[in-house]
SELO-708527 format. One record per residue (C-alpha): x, y, z; residue number from 0; residue in three letters. Coordinates in Angstrom, 1 decimal, always signed. Example, Ala and Ser with C-alpha at 12.3 -4.5 7.8 and 13.67 -1.06 7.14 Angstrom:
% residues 2
ATOM     xx     yy     zz pos code
ATOM  +12.3   -4.5   +7.8   0  ala
ATOM  +13.7   -1.1   +7.1   1  ser
//
This chain:
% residues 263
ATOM     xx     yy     zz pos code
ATOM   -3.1 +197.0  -41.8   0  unk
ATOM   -2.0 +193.2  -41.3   1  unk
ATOM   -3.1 +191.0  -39.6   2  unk
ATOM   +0.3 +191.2  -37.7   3  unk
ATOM   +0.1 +194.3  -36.7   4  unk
ATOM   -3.8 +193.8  -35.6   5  unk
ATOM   -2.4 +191.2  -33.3   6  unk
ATOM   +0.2 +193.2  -31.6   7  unk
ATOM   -2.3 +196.2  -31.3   8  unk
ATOM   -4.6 +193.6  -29.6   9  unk
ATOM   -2.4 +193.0  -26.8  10  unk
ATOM   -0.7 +196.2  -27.3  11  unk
ATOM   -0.2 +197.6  -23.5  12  unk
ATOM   -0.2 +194.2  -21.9  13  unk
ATOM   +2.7 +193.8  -24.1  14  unk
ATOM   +3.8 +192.8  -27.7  15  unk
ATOM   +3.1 +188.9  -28.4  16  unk
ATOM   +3.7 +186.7  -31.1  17  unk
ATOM   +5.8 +183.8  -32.2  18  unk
ATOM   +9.2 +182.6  -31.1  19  unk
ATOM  +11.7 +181.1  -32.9  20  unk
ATOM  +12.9 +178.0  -31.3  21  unk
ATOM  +14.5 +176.5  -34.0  22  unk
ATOM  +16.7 +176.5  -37.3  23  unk
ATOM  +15.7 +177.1  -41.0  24  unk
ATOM  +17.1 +176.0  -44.4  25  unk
ATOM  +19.0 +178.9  -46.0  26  unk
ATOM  +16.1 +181.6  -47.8  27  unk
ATOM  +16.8 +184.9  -48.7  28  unk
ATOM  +16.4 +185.8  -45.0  29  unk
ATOM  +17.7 +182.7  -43.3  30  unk
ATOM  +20.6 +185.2  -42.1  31  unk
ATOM  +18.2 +187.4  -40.0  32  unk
ATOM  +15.9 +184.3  -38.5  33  unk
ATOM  +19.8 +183.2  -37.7  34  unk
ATOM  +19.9 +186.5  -35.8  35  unk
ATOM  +16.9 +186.1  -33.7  36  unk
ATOM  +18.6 +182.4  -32.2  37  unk
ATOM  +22.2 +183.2  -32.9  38  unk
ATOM  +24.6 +181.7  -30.3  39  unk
ATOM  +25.7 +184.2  -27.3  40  unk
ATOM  +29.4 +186.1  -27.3  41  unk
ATOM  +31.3 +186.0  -23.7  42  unk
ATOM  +32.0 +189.9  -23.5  43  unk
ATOM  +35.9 +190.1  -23.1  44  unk
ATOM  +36.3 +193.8  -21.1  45  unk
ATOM  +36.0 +194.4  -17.5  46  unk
ATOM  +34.4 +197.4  -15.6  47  unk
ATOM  +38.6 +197.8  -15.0  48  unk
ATOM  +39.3 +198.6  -18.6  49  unk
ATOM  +38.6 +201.7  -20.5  50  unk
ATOM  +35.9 +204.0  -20.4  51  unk
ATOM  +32.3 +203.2  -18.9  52  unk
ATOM  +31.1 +206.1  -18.3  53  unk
ATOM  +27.7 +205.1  -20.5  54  unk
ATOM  +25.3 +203.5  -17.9  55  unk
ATOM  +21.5 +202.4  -18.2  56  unk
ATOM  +19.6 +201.4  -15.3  57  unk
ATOM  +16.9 +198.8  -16.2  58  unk
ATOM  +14.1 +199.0  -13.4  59  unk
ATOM  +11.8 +195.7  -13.3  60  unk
ATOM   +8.3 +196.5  -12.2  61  unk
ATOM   +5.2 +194.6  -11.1  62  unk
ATOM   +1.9 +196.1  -12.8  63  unk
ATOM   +0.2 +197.7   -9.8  64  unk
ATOM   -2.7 +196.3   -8.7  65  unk
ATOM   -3.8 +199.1   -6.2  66  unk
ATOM   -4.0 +201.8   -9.2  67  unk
ATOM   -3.7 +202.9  -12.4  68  unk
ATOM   -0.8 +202.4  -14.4  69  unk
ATOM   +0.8 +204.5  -17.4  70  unk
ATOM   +0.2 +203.2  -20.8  71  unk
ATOM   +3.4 +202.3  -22.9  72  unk
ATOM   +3.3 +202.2  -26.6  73  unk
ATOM   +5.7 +200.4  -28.5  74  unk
ATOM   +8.1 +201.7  -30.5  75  unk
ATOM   +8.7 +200.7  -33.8  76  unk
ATOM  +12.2 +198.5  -33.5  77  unk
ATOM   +9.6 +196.5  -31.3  78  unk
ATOM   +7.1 +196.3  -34.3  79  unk
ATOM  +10.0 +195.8  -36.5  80  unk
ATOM  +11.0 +192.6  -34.6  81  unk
ATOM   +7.3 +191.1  -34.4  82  unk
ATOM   +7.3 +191.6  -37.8  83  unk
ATOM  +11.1 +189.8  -38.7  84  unk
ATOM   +9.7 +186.6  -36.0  85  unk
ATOM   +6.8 +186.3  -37.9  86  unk
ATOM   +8.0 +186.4  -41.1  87  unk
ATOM  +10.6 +183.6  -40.1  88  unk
ATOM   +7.6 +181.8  -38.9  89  unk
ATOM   +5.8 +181.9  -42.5  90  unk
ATOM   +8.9 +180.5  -44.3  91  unk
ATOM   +8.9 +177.3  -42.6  92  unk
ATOM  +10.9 +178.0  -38.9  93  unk
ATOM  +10.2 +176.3  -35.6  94  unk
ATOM   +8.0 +178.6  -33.7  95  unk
ATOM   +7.3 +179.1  -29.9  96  unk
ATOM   +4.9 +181.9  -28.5  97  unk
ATOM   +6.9 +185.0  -27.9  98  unk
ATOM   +5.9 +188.3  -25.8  99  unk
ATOM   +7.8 +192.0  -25.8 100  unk
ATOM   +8.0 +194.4  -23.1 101  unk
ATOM   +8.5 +198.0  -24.4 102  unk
ATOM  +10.4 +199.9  -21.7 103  unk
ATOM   +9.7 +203.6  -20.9 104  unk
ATOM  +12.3 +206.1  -19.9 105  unk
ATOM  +11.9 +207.3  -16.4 106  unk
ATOM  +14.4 +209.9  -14.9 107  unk
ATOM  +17.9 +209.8  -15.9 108  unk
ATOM  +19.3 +206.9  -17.4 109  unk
ATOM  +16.7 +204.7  -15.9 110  unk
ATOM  +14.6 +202.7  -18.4 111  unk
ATOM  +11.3 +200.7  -16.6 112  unk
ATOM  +10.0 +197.3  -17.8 113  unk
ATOM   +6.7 +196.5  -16.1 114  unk
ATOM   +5.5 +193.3  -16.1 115  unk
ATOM   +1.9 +191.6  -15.5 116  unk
ATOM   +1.3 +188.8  -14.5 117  unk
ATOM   +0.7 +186.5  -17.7 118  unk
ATOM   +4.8 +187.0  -18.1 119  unk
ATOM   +5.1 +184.3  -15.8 120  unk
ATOM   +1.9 +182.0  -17.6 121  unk
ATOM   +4.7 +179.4  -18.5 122  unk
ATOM   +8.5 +178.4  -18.3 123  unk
ATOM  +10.6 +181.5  -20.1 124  unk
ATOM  +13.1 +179.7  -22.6 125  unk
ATOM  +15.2 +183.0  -23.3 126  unk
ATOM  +15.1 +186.4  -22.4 127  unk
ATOM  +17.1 +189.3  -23.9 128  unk
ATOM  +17.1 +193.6  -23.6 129  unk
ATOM  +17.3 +194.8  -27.2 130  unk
ATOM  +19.1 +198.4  -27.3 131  unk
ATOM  +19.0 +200.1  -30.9 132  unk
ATOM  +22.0 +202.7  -31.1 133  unk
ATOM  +23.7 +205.1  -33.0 134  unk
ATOM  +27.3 +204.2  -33.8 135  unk
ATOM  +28.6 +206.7  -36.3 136  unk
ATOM  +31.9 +205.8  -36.3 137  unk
ATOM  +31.2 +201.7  -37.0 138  unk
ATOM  +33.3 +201.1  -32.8 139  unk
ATOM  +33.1 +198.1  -31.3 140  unk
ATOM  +30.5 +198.2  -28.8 141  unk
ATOM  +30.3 +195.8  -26.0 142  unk
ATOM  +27.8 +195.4  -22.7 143  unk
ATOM  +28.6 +194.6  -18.9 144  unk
ATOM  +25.6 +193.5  -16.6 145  unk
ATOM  +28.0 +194.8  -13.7 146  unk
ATOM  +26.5 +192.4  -11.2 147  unk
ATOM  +27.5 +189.6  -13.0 148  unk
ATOM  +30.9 +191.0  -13.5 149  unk
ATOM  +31.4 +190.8   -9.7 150  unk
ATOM  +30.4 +187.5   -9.2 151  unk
ATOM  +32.2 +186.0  -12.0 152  unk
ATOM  +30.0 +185.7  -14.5 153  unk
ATOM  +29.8 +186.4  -18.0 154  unk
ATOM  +27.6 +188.7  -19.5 155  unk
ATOM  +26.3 +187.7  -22.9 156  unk
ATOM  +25.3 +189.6  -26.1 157  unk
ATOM  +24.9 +189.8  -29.5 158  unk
ATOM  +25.6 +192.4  -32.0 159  unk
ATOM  +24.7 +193.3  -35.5 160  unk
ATOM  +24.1 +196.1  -38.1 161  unk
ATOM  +20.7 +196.9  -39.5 162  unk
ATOM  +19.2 +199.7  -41.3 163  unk
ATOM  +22.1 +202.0  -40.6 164  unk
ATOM  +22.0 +201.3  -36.7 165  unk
ATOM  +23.7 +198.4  -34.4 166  unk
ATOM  +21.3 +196.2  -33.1 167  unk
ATOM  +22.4 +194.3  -29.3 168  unk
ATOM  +20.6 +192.1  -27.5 169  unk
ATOM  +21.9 +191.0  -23.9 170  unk
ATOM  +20.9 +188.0  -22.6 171  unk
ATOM  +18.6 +188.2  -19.2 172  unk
ATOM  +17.8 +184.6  -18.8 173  unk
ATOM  +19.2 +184.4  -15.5 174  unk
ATOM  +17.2 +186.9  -14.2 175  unk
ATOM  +13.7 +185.9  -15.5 176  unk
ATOM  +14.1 +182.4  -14.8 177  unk
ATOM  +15.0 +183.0  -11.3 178  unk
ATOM  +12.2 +185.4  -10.6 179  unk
ATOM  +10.1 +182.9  -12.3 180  unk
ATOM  +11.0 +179.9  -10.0 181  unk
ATOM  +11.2 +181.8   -6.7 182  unk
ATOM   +7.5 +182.9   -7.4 183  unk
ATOM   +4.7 +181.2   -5.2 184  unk
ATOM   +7.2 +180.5   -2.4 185  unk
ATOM   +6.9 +182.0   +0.7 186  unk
ATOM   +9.8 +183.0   +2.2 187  unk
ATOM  +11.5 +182.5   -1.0 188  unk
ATOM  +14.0 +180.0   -2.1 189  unk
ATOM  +17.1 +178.7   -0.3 190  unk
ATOM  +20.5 +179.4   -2.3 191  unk
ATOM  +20.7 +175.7   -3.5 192  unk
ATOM  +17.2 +176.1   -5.2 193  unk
ATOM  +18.5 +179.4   -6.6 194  unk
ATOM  +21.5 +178.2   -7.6 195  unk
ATOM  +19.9 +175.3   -9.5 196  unk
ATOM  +18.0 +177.5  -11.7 197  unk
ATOM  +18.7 +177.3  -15.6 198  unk
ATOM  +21.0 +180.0  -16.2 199  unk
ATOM  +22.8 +180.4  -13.2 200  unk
ATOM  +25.0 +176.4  -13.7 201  unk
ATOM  +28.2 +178.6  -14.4 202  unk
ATOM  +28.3 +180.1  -10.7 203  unk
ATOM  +31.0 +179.1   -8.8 204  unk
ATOM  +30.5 +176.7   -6.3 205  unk
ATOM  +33.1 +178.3   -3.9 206  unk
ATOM  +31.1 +181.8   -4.1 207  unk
ATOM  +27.9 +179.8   -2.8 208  unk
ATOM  +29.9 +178.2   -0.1 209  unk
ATOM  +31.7 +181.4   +1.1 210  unk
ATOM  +29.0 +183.8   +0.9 211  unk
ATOM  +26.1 +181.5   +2.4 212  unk
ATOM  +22.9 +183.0   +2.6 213  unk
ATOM  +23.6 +186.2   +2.3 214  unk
ATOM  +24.3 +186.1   -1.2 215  unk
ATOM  +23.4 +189.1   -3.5 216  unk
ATOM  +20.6 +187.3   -5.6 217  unk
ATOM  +18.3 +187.0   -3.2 218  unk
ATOM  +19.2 +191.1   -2.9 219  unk
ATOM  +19.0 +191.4   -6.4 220  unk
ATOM  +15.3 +189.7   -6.8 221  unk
ATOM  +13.6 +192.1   -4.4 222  unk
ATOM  +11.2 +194.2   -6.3 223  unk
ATOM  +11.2 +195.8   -8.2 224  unk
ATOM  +14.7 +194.5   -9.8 225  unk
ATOM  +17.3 +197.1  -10.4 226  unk
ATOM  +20.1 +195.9  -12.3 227  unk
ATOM  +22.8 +198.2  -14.4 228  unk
ATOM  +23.9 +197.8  -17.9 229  unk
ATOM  +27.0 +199.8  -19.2 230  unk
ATOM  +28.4 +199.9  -22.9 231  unk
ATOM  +32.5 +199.8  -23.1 232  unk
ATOM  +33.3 +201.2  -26.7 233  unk
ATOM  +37.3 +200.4  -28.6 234  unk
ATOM  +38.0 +201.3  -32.0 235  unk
ATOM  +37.6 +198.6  -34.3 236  unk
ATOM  +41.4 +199.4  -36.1 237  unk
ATOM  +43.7 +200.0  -33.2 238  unk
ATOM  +41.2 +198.6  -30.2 239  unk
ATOM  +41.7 +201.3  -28.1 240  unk
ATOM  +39.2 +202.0  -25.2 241  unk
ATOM  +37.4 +205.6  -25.7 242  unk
ATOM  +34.2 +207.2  -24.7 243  unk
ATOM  +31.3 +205.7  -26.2 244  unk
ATOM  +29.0 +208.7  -26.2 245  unk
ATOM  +31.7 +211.6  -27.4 246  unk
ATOM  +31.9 +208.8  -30.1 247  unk
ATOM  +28.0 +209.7  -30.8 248  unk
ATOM  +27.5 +206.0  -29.2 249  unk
ATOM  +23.6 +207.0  -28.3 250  unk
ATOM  +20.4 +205.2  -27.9 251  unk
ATOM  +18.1 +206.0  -30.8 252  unk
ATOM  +14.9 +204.1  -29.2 253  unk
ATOM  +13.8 +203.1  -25.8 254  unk
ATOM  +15.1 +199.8  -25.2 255  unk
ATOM  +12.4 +196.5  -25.1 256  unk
ATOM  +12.5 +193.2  -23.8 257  unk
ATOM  +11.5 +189.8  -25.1 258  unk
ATOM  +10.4 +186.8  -23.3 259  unk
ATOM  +10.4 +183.2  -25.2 260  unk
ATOM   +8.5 +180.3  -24.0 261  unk
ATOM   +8.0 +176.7  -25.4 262  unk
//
């Protein structure tokens, strides 16, 4: 065994940690895949409007009880897989951060829980992302919609690559962590202009703020636990025509996981 993988057992169901790449490398034989873990966000281009999206997840955001016990989660091994590819980067010279993954579990349905403890919040979150490892047999294009973001004009970002014979995405949930993170510790929670201050959230409108006052849906949105969808929109690559992702064999292979950067 490594002494990687003795660290991530060590922390194993408090969650994966490790370090996190915060900057660039010089190009190595795997400069492409440290590129990966830092690559610059796509906008996704579809709307809930367009084509089929009939492929939902439900992420669920948890607190770890304090009152009882708690069911142990072990990672799976695309979360092992990236502890490994972070620390590897690390070795050849990249600008590291400490990092820490969340392995979800599947609860019923579609609905995938992410619990969190309370060294999550031990200092300020720099990016966070949902990893989703799927089967794409026929090579489509696949694309994710945070649907809440969608509705208030906001973009939902990704990235997307092929590994191992599976497409690797990663949706950016920076917004959400960050604003969790700052409304913590305040009673009564925060107004909308401290919300809306909050790194991450700079592209809402400032006419939506003004119209829709304090009842805003974030402060909805950050009750916990957090409950926030994620669909897939699939097109074929040649002709870009919408079709259904999963009669397409569009499937998750593992449970998804989430990762947490900090400075």
């Amino acid at each position: 065994m490594t002494p990687l993988i003795v660290m991530a057992l060590g922390s194993l169901f408090a969650g994966v940690r490790t370090r996190a790449l915060l900057g660039r490398m010089s190009e190595s034989p795997e400069a492409g895949q440290c590129g990966q873990l830092t690559a610059p966000w796509t906008d996704t281009e579809v709307t809930s409007l367009s084509g089929d999206w009939s492929l939902m997840y439900r992420l669920k955001v948890l607190p770890m009880s304090k009152d009882g016990p708690h069911r142990l989660v072990f990672p799976e091994q695309p979360l092992f897989r990236f502890v490994r590819r972070v620390y590897r980067c690390c070795q050849m010279g990249h600008h590291c951060g400490g990092v820490k993954g969340l392995q979800g579990r599947q609860a019923a349905g579609s609905t995938v829980e992410f619990v969190l403890s309370e060294d999550v919040w031990s200092a300020p979150i720099l990016r966070a992302e949902v990893h989703l490892h799927i089967s794409n047999p026929h090579q489509l294009k696949v694309q994710p919609l945070l649907p809440w973001l969608e509705k208030r004009h906001l973009p939902t970002r990704y990235s997307v690559w092929w590994k191992d014979g599976m497409l690797e995405v990663k949706v950016d949930l920076l917004f959400l962590f960050q604003a969790l993170q700052a409304l913590r510790g305040k009673r009564g929670g925060s107004s909308i202009m401290e919300i809306r201050h909050v790194a991450g959230l700079h592209t809402l409108r400032a006419r939506e703020a003004e119209t829709q006052g304090g009842d805003w849906g974030l402060e909805r949105l950050l009750q916990v636990p957090v409950d926030l969808g994620l669909a897939l929109h699939c097109t074929t690559v040649d002709l870009n025509t919408s079709v259904a992702c999963e009669s397409y064999g569009v499937r998750l292979l593992h449970t998804p996981f989430i990762t947490l950067s900090y400075g």
